[in-house]
C-alpha positions as CSV (number, residue, x, y, z in Angstrom):
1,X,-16.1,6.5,-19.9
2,X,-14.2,7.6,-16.9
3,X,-10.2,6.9,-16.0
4,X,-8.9,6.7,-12.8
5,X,-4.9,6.4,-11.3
6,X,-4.8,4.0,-8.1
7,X,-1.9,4.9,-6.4
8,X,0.4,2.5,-4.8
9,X,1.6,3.1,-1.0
10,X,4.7,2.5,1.2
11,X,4.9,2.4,5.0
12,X,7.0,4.3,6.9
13,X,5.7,2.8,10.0
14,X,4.0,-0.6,11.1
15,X,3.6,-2.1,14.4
16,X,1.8,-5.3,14.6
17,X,0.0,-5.2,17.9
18,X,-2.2,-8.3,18.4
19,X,-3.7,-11.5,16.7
20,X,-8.2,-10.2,16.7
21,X,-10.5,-12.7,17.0
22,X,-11.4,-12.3,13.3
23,X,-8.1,-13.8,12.4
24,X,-6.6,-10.3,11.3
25,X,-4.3,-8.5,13.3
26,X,-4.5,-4.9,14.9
27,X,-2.2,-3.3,13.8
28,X,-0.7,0.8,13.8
29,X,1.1,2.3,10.4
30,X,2.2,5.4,8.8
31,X,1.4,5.4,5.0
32,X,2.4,7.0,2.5
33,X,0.8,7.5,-1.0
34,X,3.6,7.6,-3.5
35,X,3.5,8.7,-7.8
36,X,3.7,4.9,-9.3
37,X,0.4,4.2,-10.3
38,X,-2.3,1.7,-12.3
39,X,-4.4,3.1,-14.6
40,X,-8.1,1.9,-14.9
41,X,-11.2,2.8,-17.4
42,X,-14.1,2.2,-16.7
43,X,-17.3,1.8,-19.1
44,X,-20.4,1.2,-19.7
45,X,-21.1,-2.9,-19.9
46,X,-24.4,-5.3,-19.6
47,X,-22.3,-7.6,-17.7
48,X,-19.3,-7.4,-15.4
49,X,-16.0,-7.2,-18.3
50,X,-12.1,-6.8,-16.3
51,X,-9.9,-6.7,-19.4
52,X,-6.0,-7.2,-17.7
53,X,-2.9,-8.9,-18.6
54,X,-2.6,-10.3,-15.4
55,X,-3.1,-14.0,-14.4
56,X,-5.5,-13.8,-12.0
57,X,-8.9,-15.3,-11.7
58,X,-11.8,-13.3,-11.7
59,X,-13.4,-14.1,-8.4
60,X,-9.8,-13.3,-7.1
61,X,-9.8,-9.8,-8.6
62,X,-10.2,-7.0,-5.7
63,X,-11.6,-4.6,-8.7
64,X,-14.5,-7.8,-9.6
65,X,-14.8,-8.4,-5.2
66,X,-15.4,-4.2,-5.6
67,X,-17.8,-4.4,-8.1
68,X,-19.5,-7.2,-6.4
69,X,-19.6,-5.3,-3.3
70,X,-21.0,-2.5,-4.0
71,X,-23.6,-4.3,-6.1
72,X,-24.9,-5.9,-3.0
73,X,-24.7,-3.1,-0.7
74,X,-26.8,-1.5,-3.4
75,X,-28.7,-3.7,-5.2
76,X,-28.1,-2.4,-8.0
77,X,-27.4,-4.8,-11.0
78,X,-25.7,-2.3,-13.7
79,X,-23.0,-3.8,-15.4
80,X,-19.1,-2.4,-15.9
81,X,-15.9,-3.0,-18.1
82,X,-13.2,-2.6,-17.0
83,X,-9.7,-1.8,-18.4
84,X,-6.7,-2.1,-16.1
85,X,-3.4,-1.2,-16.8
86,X,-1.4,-2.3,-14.5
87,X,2.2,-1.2,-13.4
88,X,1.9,-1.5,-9.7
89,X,3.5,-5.0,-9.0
90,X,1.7,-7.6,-6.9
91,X,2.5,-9.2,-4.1
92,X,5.0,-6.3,-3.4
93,X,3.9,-4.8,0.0
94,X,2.7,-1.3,-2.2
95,X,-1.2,-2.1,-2.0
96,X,-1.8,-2.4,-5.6
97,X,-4.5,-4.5,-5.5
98,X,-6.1,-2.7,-3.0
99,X,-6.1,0.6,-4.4
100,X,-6.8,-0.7,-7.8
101,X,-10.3,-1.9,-5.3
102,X,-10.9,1.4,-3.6
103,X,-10.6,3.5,-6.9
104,X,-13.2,0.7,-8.3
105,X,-15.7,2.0,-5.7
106,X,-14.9,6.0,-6.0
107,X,-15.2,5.2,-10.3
108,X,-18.8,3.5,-9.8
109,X,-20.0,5.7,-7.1
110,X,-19.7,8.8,-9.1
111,X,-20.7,6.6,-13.1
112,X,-23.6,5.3,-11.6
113,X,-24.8,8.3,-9.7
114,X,-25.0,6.7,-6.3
115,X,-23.9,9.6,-4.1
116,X,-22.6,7.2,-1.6
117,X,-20.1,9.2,1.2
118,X,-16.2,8.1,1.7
119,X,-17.0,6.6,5.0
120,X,-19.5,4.5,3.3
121,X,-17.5,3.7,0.4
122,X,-14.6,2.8,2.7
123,X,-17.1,0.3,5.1
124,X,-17.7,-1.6,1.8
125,X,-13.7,-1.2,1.1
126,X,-12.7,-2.8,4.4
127,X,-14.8,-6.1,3.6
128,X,-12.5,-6.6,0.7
129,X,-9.5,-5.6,2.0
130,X,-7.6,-4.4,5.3
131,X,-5.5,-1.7,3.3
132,X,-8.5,-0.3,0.8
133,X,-9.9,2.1,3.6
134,X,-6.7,4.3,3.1
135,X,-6.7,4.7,-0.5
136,X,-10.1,7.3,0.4
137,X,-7.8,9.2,2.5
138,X,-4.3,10.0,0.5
139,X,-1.9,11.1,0.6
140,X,-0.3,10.5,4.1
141,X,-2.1,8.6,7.0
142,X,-1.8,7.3,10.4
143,X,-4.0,3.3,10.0
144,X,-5.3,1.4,13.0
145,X,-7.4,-1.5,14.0
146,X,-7.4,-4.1,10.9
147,X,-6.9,-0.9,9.1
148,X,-10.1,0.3,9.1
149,X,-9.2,3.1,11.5
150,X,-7.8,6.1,9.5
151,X,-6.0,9.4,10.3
152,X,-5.5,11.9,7.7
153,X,-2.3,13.7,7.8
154,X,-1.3,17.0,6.2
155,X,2.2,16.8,4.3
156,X,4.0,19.6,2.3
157,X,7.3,17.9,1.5
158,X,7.9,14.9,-1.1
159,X,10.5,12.4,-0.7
160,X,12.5,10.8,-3.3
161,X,12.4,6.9,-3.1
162,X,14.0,4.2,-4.5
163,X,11.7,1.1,-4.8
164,X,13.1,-2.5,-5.4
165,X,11.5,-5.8,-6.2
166,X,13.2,-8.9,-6.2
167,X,12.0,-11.7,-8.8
168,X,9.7,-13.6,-5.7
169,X,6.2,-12.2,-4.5
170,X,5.2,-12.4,-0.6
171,X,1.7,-13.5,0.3
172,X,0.6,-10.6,3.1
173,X,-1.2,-13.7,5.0
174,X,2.1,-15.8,5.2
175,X,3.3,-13.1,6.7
176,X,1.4,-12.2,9.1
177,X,1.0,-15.6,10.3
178,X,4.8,-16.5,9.8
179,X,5.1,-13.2,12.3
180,X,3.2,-15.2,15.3
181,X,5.0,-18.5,15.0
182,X,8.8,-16.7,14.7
183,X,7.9,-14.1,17.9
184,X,5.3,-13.2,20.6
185,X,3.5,-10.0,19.9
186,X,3.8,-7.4,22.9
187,X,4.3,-4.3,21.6
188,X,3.1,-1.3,24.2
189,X,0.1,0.8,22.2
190,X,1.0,4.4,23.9
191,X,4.9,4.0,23.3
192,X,4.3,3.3,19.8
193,X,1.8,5.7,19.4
194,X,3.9,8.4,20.2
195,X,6.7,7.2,18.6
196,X,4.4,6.7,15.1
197,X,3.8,10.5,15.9
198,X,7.3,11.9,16.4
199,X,7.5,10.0,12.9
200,X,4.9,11.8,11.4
201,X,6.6,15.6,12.8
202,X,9.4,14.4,11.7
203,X,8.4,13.8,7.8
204,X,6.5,16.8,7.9
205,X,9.5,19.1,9.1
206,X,11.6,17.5,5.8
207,X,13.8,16.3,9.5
208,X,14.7,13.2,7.4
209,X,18.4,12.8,8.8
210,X,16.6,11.9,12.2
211,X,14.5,9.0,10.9
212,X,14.0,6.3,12.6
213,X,11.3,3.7,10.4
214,X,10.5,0.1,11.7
215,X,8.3,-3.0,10.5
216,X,7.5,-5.6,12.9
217,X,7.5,-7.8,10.0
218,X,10.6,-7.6,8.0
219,X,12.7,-9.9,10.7
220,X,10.6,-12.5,10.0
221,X,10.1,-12.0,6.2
222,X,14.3,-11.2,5.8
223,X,14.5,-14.5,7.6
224,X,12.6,-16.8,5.0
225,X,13.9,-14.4,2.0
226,X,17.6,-13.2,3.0
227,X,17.9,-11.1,-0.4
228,X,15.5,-8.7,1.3
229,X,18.9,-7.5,4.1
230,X,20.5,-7.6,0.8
231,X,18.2,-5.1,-1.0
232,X,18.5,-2.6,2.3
233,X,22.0,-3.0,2.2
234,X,23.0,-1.9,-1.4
235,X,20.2,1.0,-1.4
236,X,22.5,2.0,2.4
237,X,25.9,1.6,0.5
238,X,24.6,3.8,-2.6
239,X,23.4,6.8,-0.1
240,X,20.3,5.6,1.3
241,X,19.3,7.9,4.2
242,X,17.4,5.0,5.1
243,X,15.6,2.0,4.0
244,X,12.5,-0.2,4.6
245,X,10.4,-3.0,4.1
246,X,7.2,-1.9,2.9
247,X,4.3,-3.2,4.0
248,X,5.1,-7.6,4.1
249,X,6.7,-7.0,1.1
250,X,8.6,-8.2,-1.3
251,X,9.3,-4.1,-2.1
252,X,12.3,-2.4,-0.1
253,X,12.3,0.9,-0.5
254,X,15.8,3.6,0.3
255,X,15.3,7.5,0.9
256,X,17.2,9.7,-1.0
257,X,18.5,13.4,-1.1
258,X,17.7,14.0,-4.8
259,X,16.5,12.6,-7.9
260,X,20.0,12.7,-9.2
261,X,21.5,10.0,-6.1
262,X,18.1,7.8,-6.4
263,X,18.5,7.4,-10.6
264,X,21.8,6.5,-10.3
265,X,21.4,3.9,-7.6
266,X,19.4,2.4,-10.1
267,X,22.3,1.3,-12.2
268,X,23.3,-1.3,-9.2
269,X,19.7,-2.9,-9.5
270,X,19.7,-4.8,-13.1
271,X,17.7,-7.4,-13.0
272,X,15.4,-6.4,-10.8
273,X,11.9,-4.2,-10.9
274,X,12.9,-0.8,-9.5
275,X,11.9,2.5,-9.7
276,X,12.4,6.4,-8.5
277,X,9.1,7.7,-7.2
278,X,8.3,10.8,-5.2
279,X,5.6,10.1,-2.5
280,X,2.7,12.9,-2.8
281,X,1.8,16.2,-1.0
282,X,-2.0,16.1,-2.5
283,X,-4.3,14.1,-4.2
């Protein structure tokens, strides 16, 4: 029996670049690997088992389209159960799913003795999801392409954040393709490059007064779900050094000074799923 935490993720950073020909988009990102976590165990099984409370059916899993995977770039037939634990919300813009999927792969690599590499392991992650590649790489990362191309980054300083989820879930595909009807796409790669990269020295420095974060896709998103300027706007008011859409969503997320500030601002939130997290310096 072997268990495994599959971290959840914020951006600090994403530029949507173009529309591919595979219907995904290029795209250029900073993220971030931060302490909220699912928990998965994985055992022993003669078939394929996925014990969770969640709704979900099982071809729709990423931790079954894992298993599945990996089966077939194998061939090998072995069985698994697995237990997941899930406190990573979906639909949230924090990658839950997809690290639950790239932890999936590290777990059966290692239980059934297939000595497969990370790049490996992240091929067969990218043809189940677009943000699994980076959960191989944590804590901190620069992600290109469909998210397949991956930059680790060193990072010495943790951040206090302040995640909030309103009651509604965002479909990642909705918003990507809500992104190309609401605006045309023509982003310049080299000015965002360096600016992704100032970003990056800046986080690293603990320069966090000088921030300046962006995501091409929370005009669009805010513009379908309001509440989402309202979320930034409260977690601003309470002392938010600043504050983001992560990923397409629905999860905002505020800096904070100290733990102190961020559990406090928590009191304006009833009703809502939020959280204080640190993002991580190591994995």
């Amino acid at each position: 029996m072997l268990t495994y935490k599959a971290f959840a993720k914020i951006n600090w950073a994403l530029s949507v670049l173009n529309k591919r020909n595979d219907g995904y988009h290029d795209i250029i990102s900073l993220m971030h690997a931060i302490d909220l976590y699912d928990t998965l165990i994985f055992e022993p099984s003669s078939g394929i088992e996925i014990q969770t409370e969640l709704p979900i059916k099982r071809v729709n899993n990423l931790i079954y389209k894992a298993i599945i995977a990996l089966q077939q770039y194998t061939g090998i037939k072995k069985g698994i159960k697995v237990t997941l634990h899930k406190q990573i919300p979906i639909g949230a813009g924090l990658g839950g799913g997809s690290s639950d999927a790239a932890t999936t792969l590290k777990a059966l690599n290692e239980l059934w003795g297939l000595n497969l590499g990370v790049n490996t392991l992240q091929e067969i992650g990218a043809s189940i999801g677009s943000d699994v590649p980076f959960f191989f790489n944590l804590p901190l990362c620069i992600v290109e392409g469909r998210g397949d191309i991956i930059k680790p980054l060193k990072i010495e300083k943790s951040y206090t954040l302040v995640i909030v989820k309103p009651k509604f879930s965002i479909s990642t595909k909705w918003a990507y393709e809500f992104l190309n009807l609401e605006t045309e796409l023509t982003t310049e790669y080299k000015k965002i490059n360096n600016n992704i990269w100032q970003l990056y020295l800046l986080l690293y420095e603990g320069a966090y007064s000088n921030f300046h974060s962006w995501n091409d896709l929370e005009k669009s998103v805010s513009r379908k779900y309001p509440e989402i300027e309202k979320i930034k706007k409260k977690l601003l008011e309470a002392g938010a050094l600043m504050s983001l859409l992560s990923g397409s969503g629905s999860t905002v997320f505020g800096v904070f000074n100290n733990e102190v500030d961020a559990n406090e601002t928590l009191k304006i939130f009833e009703g809502y799923w939020c959280k204080v997290v640190q993002t991580l310096t190591s994995y």
